[in-house]
Structures are given as C-alpha cells and as structure tokens.
DRENZAMAR-351845 format. One record per residue (C-alpha): residue in three letters; x, y, z. Coordinates in nm, 2 decimals. Example, Ala and Ser with C-alpha at 12.3 -4.5 7.8 and 13.67 -1.06 7.14 Angstrom:
BEGIN
ALA 1.23 -0.45 0.78
SER 1.37 -0.11 0.71
***
This chain:
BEGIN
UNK 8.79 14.42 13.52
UNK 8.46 14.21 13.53
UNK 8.36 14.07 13.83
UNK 8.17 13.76 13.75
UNK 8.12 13.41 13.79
UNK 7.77 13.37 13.60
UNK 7.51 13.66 13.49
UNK 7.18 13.69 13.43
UNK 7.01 13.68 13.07
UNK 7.11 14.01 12.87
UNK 6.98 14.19 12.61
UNK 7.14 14.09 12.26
UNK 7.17 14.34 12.02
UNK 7.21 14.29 11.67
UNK 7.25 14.59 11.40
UNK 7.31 14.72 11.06
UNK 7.60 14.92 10.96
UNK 7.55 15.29 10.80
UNK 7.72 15.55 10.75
UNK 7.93 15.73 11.06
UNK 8.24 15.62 11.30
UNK 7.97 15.46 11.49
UNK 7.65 15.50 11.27
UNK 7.46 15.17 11.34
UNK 7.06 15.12 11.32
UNK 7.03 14.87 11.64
UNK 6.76 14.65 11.75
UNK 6.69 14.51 12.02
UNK 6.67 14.12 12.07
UNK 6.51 14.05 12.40
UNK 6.60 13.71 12.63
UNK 6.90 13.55 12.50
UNK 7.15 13.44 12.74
UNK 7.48 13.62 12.69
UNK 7.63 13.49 13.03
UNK 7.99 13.47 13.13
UNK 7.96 13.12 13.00
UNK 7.83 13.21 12.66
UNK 8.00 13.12 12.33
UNK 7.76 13.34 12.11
UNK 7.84 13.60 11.90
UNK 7.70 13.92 11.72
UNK 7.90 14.01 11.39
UNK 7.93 14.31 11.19
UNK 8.14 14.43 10.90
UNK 8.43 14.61 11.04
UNK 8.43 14.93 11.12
UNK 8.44 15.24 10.90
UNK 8.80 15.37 10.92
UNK 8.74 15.72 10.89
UNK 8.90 15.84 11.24
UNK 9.19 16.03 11.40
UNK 9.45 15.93 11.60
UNK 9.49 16.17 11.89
UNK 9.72 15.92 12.12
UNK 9.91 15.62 12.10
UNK 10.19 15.41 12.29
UNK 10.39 15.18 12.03
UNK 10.59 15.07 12.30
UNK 10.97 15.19 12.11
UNK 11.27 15.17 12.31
UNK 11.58 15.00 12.38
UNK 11.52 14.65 12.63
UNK 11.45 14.69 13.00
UNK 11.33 15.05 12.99
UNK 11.03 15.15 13.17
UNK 10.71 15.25 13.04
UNK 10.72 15.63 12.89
UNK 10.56 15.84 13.20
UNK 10.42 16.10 13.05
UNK 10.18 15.83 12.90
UNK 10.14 15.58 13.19
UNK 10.16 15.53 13.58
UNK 10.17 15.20 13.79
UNK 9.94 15.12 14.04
UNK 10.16 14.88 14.29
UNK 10.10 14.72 14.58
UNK 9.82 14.40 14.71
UNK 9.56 14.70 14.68
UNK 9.52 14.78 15.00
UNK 9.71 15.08 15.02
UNK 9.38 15.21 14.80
UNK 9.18 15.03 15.07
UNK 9.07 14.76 14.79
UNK 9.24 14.45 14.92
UNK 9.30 14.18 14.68
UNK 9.17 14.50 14.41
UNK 8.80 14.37 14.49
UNK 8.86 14.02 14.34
UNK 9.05 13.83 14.55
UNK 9.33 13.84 14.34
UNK 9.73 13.68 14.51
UNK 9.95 13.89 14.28
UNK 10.17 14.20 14.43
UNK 10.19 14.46 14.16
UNK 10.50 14.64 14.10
UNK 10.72 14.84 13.89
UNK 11.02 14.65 13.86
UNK 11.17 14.61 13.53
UNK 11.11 14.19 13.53
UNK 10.77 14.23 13.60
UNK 10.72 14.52 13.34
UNK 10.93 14.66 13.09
UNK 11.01 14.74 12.71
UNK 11.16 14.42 12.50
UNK 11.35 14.66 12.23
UNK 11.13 14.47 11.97
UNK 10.87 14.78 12.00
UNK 10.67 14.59 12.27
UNK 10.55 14.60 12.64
UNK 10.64 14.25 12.87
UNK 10.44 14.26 13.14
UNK 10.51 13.95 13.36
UNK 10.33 13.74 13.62
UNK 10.65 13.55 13.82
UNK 10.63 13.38 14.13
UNK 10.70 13.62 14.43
UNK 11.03 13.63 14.62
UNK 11.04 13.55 15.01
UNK 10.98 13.86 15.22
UNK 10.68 14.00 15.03
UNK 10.35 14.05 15.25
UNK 10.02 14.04 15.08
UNK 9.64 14.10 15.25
UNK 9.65 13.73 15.25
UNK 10.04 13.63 15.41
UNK 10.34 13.56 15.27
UNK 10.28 13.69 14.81
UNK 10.22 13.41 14.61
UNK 10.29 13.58 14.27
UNK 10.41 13.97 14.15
UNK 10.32 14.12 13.84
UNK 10.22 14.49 13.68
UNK 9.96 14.70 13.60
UNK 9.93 15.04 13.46
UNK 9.70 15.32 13.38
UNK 9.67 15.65 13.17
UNK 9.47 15.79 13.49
UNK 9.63 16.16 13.55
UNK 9.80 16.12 13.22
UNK 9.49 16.07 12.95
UNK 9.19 16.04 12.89
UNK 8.98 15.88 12.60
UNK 8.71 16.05 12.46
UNK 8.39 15.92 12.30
UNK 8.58 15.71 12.05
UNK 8.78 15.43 11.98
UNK 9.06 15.28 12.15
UNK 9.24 14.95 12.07
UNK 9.56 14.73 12.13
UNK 9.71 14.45 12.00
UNK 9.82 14.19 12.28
UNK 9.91 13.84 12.27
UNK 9.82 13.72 12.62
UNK 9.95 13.42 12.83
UNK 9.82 13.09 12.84
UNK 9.76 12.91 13.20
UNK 9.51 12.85 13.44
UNK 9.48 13.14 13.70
UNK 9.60 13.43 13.46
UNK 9.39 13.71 13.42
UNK 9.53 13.98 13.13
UNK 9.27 14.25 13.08
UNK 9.26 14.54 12.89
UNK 9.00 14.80 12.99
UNK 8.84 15.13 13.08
UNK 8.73 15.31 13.38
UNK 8.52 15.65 13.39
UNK 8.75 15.98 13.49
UNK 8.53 16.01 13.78
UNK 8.60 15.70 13.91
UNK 8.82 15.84 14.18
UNK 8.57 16.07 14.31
UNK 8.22 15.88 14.24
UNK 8.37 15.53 14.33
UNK 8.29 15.19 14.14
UNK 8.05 15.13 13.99
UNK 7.93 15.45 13.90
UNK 8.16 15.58 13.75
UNK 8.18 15.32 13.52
UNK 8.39 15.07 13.35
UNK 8.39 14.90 12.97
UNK 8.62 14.57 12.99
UNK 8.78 14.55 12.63
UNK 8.90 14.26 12.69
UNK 8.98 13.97 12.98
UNK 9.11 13.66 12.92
UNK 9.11 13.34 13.14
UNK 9.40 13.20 13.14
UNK 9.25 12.82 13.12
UNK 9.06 12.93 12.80
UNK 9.31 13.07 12.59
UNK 9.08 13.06 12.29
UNK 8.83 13.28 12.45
UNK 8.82 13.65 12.54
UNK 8.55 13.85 12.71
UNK 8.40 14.19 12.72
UNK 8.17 14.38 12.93
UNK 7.94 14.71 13.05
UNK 7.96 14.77 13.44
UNK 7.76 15.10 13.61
UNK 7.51 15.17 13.88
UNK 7.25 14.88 13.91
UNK 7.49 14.63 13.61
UNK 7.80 14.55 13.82
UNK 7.94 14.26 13.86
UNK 7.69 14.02 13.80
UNK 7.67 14.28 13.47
UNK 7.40 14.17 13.20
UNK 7.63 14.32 12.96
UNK 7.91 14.06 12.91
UNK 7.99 13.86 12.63
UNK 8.25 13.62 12.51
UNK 8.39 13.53 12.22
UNK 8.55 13.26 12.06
UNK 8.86 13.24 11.81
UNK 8.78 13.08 11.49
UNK 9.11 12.92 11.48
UNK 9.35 12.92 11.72
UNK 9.44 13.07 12.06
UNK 9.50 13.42 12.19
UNK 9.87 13.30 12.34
UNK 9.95 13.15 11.96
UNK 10.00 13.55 11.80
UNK 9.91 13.89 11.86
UNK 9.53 13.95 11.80
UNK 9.39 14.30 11.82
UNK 9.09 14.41 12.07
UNK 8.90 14.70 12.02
UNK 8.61 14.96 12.19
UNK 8.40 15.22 12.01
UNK 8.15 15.45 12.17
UNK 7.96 15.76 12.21
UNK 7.67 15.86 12.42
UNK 7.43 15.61 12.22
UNK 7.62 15.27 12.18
UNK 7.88 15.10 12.22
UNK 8.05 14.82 12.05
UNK 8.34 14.54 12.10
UNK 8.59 14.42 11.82
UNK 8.87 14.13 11.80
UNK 9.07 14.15 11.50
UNK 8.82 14.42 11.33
UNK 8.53 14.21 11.37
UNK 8.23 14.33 11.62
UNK 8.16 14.08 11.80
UNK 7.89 14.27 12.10
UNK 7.73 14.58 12.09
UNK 7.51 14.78 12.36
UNK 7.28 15.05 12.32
UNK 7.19 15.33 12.58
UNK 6.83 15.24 12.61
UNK 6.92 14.86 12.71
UNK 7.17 14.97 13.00
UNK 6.87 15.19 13.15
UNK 6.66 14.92 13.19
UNK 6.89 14.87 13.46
UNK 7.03 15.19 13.55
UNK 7.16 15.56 13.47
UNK 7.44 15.49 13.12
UNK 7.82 15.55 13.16
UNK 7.82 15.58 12.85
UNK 7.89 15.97 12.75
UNK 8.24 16.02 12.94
UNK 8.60 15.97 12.86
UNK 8.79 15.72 13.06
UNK 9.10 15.62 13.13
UNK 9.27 15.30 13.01
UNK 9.41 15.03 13.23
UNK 9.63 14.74 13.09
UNK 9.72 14.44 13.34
UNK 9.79 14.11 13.44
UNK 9.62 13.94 13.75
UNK 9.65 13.64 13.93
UNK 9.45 13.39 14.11
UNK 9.09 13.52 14.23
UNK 8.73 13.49 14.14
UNK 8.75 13.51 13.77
UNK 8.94 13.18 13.68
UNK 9.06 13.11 14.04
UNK 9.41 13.09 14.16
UNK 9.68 12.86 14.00
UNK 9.67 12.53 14.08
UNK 10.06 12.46 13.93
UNK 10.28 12.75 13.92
UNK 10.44 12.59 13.65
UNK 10.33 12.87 13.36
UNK 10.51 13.10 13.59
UNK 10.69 13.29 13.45
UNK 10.35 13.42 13.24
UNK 10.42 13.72 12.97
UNK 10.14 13.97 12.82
UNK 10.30 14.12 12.54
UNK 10.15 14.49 12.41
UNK 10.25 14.62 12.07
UNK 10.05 14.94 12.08
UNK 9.78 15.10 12.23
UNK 9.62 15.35 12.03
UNK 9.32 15.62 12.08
UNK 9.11 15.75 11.78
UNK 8.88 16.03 11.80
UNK 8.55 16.03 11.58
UNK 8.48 16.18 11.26
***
C-alpha cells in the first residue's frame, strides 16, 4: 500500500500504442508534478486484448462461506505478530478471518468489511478501534509479467483505505522496499471519486515519485463496480480504470532512482484499512459498518 502524504515531482510518461500485450513507444516528459495530490492524467486506448487467462477468483459460492484457500490466505492480527505494528502505517484496524469481516455474498462476490471492534480486542495502540480483512495469494500464486485486474466497488467514508495491490515474491526474504510493490489501486475514503496508483522499490518508497491519481469522469467509486487494472513486463508498466490507462512507467525512469522491480512476479494482496497516515483515522464512526465488494480477480499471461 503507498505510504505517502506528498511526493516529489515525477517523471510523466506519455506513449503511443503498437502492436504487443504491452507494445508501447514511450517518452519521456521530464518535471511534471504527479504528487499524491495530483488530478492529472495520462490516457491511452485500451489495451490490446490478445491474453490468456491463467488464474482467476470469481468469488462463486453460497453466502457466508470463506474465501476458496487454495487461492488465498489471511493475514490477521494489528501486525505485530510480523513485527510491522500498525502494518507500517499506523493503521487502528485488527485484521481477521471472521465471516462478518470477510466472506462470500452468494451474489458471486467477496464482502470484506471494516466494523467497529468489540470490547476485549488489544491492538499496538490499546483497546481496537475497528476489525476488518485482508488477504493475499502469497504461498498460493504468483503473477507473472502480465496483467492482473479486479472489479471492486469500494466504500465511501473518511478514514477507509481499500487497496488492491502487489508485492514482489521476494518480499519475505529481501524485505520492503526492495522487493517491491505496484499499488493497483488505493482509495481514500474522503475522496470517493478518486483512486491512486503507484511504483515502490529501493531508493522510490514511500515518498515514491511514481504515484498518480486519477479522477472519475462521472461519478464515484462507492456509486458501482469500476474495474482497476496492472500490466507489465521487464520494460514498463502501466495502470487502467475501466480499460483506460491512466499512468505508465518505464524502466529507465525508475533507475534514475534505483535498481527496477520490475521483471518479477508478485503476489496480489486485496484489503481494507483503517485510520493511519493515508487519509487519517475516522473522525465519526458512523460509515461503520464500511463494505469493499470484489467480483473477480483475474490474472492474464502475455501473448
């Protein structure tokens, strides 16, 4: 997830579409501010759809069953049982695997939901404020140079955070950031018109050059289920809501900075935060309870 309050000035990159599941003649567009706070975009033609699907999660089942397990695993707990209190953020919410925090809605979904927490839950911080879910393909799959995408309709409310989004397979063993991590998509919950995306690696962390946010035309990203969408390989990478591309990066710009985490598979994370640095914690617990619905999450391999 990106962990930003501003950046610095970025590297824009506009390009032209040929031929190829990710065939794009990019240049290179030097000083433009593409800062957490920026509304700008870069547009394309959608992508060519000449691609395989080699996985996918369509979320079937009858209501209140848990997540298929041969596809997913939860990561539970404040974080600090991974020695990442507060998962690096800040964040108030307790994750768990309950099934009214996350579960199937029989309507070929995933609810994942942010409530407020009972009595008797400790966090790093006291007594929980909020429980919610998150879960990961880590140990289960991993996503090759490619595309990946899901359709989500997110929550609306100041303090949410729903992301979806990628960290490198060696993640566990090199640590963050170098094993790198491409944000699909994070939402704050106070802008539910707006969704970001972002590069993170050794020397563009956090404060990462590489983020970008765009805005719907027309309404909001709580209103209906909107789809977000990665491609890469070890040259590029690009960002797509609703089969628009709305940021790309090439290799050569993320060295300016540092070594590219680019050519690697990763593993996909979908979850729902609460409270911390991104769009700071709730100041009503009011939207509570908050529901991310998932309708699929599928993985394409290239042409």
């Amino acid at each position: 997830m990106l962990h930003c309050h501003q950046t610095q000035s970025a590297v824009v990159l506009r390009f032209v579409e040929q031929q190829g599941f990710l065939g794009a003649a990019l240049a290179l567009v030097i000083g433009a501010s593409l800062a957490c706070t920026s509304t700008s975009s870069v547009m394309s033609t959608p992508s060519p759809t000449t691609r395989t699907l080699v996985w996918s999660d369509e979320f079937d089942g009858v209501a209140g069953a848990r997540i298929d397990s041969t596809k997913w695993g939860y990561d539970k707990t404040d974080g600090c049982n991974q020695e990442n209190c507060g998962w690096g953020n800040n964040e108030k919410e307790y994750y768990t695997d309950a099934p009214d925090n996350i579960a199937l809605n029989g309507r070929g979904q995933l609810m994942i939901v942010a409530r407020r927490a009972p009595a008797g839950l400790t966090c790093y911080y006291g007594a929980c404020r909020y429980r919610s879910a998150k879960i990961t393909t880590r140990g289960k799959m991993l996503a090759a140079p490619g595309r990946v995408e899901g359709r989500i309709k997110l929550p609306a409310g100041q303090g949410l955070w729903p992301a979806f989004w990628m960290l490198g397979h060696n993640v566990p063993v090199m640590g963050w950031p170098a094993g790198g991590e491409i944000d699909i998509m994070e939402n704050k919950g106070s802008e539910p018109t707006m969704s970001s995306s972002a590069v993170h690696g050794p020397g563009y962390s956090g404060n990462t050059p590489f983020a970008h946010r765009h805005k719907l035309d027309a309404g909001s990203f709580s209103d209906d289920f909107h789809t977000f969408a990665v491609e890469w390989d070890s040259l590029h990478v690009r960002f797509f809501v609703d089969g628009i591309a709305h940021y790309a990066v090439t290799r050569e710009a993320v060295e300016r900075y540092g070594k590219s985490i680019l050519d690697q598979p990763f593993f996909l994370i979908l979850n729902l935060a609460v409270g911390g640095h991104f769009d700071g914690d709730p100041q009503s617990d009011a939207i509570f309870p908050a529901t991310m619905l998932v309708d699929y999450v599928r993985v394409y391999a290239r042409q």
